[in-house]
N, C-alpha and C positions, 0 to 999 in steps of 0.2 A: 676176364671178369669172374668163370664160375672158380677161378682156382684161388681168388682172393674172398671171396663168397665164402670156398668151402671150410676155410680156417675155424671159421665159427657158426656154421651152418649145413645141414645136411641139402647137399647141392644137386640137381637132375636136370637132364640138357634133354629138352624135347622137343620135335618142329617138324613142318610137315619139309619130306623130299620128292623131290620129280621124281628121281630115278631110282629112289629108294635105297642110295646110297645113303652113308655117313660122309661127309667132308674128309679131302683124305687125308690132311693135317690130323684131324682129331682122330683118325681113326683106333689111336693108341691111348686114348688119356684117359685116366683112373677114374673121373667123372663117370658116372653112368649117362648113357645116352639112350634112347627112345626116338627113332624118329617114326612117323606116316608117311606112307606112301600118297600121293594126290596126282593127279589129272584137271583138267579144265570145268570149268562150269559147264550142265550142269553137276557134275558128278564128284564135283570137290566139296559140295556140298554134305556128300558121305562121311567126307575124311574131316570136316569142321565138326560133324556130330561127334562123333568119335573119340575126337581128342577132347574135346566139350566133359565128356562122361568120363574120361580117364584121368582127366588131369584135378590132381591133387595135390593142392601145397597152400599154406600163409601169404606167401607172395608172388607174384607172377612177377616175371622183368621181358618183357619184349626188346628184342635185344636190332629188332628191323622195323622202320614205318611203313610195312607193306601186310596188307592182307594175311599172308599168313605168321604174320609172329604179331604185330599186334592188333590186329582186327581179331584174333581169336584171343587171345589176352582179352580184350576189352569185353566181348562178349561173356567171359568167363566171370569178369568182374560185376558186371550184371545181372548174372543170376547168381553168382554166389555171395556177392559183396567183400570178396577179399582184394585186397590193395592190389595195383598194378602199376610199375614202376618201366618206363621206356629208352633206353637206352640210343641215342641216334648217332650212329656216326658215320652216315651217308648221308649226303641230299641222295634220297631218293629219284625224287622226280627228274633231278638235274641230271637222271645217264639216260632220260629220254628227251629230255629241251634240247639238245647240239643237233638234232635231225631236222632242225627249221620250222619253219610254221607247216609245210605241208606233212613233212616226216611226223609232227605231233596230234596231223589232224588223224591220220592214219592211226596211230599209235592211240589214240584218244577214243577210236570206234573198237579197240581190241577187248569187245565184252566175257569174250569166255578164257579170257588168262587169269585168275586171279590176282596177279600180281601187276597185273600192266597197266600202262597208264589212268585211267579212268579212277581207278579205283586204290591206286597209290596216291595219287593227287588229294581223295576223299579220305585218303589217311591224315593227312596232315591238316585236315579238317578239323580231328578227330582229339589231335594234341592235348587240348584240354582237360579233356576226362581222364589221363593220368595222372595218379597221384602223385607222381614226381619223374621230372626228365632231368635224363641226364644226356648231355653232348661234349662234344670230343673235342671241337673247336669253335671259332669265337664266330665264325660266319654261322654256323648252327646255333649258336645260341643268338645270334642276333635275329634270326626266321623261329625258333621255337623257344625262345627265352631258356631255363633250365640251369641246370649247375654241370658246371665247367669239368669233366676229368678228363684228361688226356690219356689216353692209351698208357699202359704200364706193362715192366717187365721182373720178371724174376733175376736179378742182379748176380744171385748165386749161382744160378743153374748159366746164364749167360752173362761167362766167367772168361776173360783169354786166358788167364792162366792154368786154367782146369785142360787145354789142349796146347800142341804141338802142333805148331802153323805145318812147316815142313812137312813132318811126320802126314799131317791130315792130307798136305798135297799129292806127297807119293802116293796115296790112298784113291784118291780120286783120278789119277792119273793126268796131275798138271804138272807132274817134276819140280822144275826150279823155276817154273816162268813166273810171273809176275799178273795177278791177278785182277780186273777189275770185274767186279758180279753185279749181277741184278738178280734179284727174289722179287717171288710174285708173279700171279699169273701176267703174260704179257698182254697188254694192250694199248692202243694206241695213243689214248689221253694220257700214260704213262710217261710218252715219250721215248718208245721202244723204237722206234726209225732214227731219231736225232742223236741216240747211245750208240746206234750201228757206225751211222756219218761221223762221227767224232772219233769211235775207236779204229775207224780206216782211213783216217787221217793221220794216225800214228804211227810213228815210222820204227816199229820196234819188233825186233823177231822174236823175244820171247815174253810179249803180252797172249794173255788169251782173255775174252768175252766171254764170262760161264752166265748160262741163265740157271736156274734153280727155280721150280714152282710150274713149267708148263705141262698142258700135255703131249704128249707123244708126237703127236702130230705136226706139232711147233716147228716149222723151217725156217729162221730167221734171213737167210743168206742163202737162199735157193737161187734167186737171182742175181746175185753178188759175184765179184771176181773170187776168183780161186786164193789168192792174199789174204783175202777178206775172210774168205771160211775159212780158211787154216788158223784164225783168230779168236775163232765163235764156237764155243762147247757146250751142248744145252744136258743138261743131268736129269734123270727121273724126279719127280715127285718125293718129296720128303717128310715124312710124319715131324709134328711139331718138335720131338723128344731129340731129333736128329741135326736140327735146325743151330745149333751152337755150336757143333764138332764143324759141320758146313760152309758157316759164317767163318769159323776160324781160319780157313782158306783163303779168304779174301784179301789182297793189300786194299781196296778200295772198295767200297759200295756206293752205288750210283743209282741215287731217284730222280729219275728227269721227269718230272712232273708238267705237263702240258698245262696251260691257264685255259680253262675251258667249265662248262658248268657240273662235270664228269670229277672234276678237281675240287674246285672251289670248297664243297662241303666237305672233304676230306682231310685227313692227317695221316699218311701209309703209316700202317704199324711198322712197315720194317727199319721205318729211322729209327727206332724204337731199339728197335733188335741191333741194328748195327752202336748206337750208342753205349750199346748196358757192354757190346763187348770192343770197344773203344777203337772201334774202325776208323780211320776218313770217310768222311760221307762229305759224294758232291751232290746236290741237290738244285731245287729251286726254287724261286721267290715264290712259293704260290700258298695260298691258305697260313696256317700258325705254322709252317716249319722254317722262318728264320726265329722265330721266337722260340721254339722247343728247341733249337741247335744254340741258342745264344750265344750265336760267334764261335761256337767250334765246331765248325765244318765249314765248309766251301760252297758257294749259291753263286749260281748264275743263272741268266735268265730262261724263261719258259720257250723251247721252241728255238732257239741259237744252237746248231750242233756246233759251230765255228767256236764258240766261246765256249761252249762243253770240250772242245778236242784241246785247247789252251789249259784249258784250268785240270784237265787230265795227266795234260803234259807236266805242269808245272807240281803236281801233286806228285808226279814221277820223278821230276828234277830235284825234289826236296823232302826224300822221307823221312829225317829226323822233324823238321816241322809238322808235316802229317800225323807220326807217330804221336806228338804232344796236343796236337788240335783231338786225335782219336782218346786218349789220356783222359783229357777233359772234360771229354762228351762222356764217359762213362763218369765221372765226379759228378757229373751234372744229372745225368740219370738216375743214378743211388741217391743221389738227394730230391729229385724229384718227380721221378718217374717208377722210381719202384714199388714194387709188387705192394709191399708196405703202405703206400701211398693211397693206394687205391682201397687197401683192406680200409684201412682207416675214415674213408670218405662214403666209401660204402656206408658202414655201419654206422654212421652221422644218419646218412638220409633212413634207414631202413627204420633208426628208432624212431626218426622224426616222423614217419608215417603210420607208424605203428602205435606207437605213444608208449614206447618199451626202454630200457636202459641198463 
């Protein structure tokens, strides 16, 4: 969003961090970024001041329905009377509901987290006082109403032809095997268990399971047979600039998407990403992603490794059809999923709140 933004706008990525980190995707992007460091109540209360006094612009876009990106947006908007525009593309609440009703009652007395339940929940409260939302999928706009933009990609920079599949695998050290990847951090409404069960059901010596996006710590197959880990290669952390030579690796990318309330309000940007560079993508039924793959790519159900290690297999027995399902998905992306796409919708809503043109 701030790189379709910045075409016609002068762009600043600001927000409060725990660890006073930058994200480490963005750690590289020409964006200027600003973050604050924050702690728990009461002493985040320092770091809401703070950012309150430093923050300077025409528009604000909250870009999270939690405490600190729009509860200090809204705030902001209140004393200074400049527009706030909220961007959702998470249910929020919905990665603390799967913990049951007593998991939520717990999670519901958590007062000094800014961000946890209690006062996530009071965010979406809050919806209305935005001058304009915007959501990413149709189960979000059905809970916060707003205008529809799907995640978008820069089509040029996430190019296959701009890389050497080969070439990138000697690099990474996968030789000639044949690749099926996951990106993204892993966790478990992902589907990260039911991707293992499927890919050791495959009976092939030169598959390997690369993960891309964990941290360090990430042992997928600690408990696994020895077959197993000799199939699963997990790679450092990758700045976003890196994230297209990477992909280009891939014969296959695989979202196995859990139906849970962790899912529901989401769209993984990286179907995103494997589309614009015309990968297979097996995926599945869950939220808008049969509808953003429209029939080019593979869906099978949430939670079936049995029918993930089938549609794996048969992706494997057939990669000229693969190769044209992946073809398509990138046709379908530059038409409507590109970077283009969203500049353009951006700057719909921006004047319409502005009353600018």
């Amino acid at each position: 969003m701030a790189s379709a933004l910045a075409t016609r706008h002068d762009v600043k990525i600001i927000g409060a961090s725990k660890n006073g980190d930058i994200w480490y995707p963005m750690r590289d992007i020409e964006i200027p970024i600003q973050i604050y460091p924050w702690s728990r109540y009461p002493h985040f209360i320092s770091t809401i001041r703070k950012m309150l006094r430093e923050m300077d612009a025409d528009i604000y876009i909250a870009c999270k329905l939690r405490p600190t990106s729009f509860g200090i947006a809204l705030l902001k908007k209140w004393f200074s009377g400049k527009p706030v525009m909220v961007d959702i593309d998470d249910w929020e609440a919905g990665f603390y509901y799967h913990s049951g009703f007593w998991g939520c009652v717990g999670r519901f007395l958590n007062f000094s987290n800014p961000n946890g339940l209690p006062y996530t929940w009071f965010m979406e409260k809050l919806v209305g006082f935005a001058d304009s939302i915007i959501v990413s999928n149709k189960f979000l706009q059905n809970r916060f109403t707003g205008h529809l933009i799907h995640h978008c990609r820069d089509t040029k920079v996430l190019n296959p032809d701009n890389f050497d599949s080969q070439e990138v695998k000697e690099s990474l050290g996968l030789g000639k095997n044949r690749v099926i990847m996951f990106m993204g951090t892993p966790r478990a409404h992902k589907g990260i268990d039911d991707l293992i069960k499927a890919v050791d059901n495959l009976n092939h010596s030169d598959l390997r399971l690369v993960f891309i996006g964990a941290e360090p710590s990430f042992d997928p197959v600690r408990n696994s047979p020895t077959s197993t880990q000799q199939k699963v290669l997990v790679l450092p952390k990758i700045p976003f600039k890196e994230l297209p030579k990477h992909l280009s690796a891939a014969d296959i990318l695989v979202v196995p998407q859990r139906d849970t309330t962790d899912t529901q309000g989401q769209i993984p940007a990286k179907l995103f990403d494997a589309m614009a560079m015309a990968k297979p993508v097996i995926t599945t039924r869950v939220s808008d992603i049969p509808e953003v793959l429209g029939g080019n790519g593979y869906l099978v159900e949430p939670g079936n490794p049995e029918e993930l290690a089938r549609t794996l297999q048969h992706v494997l027995d057939h990669p000229e059809e693969a190769k044209e399902k992946g073809l398509r998905a990138r046709d379908r992306c530059i038409e409507l999923y590109d970077l283009k796409v969203m500049e353009e919708k951006l700057q719909n809503l921006i004047e319409k709140i502005t009353g600018s043109s």
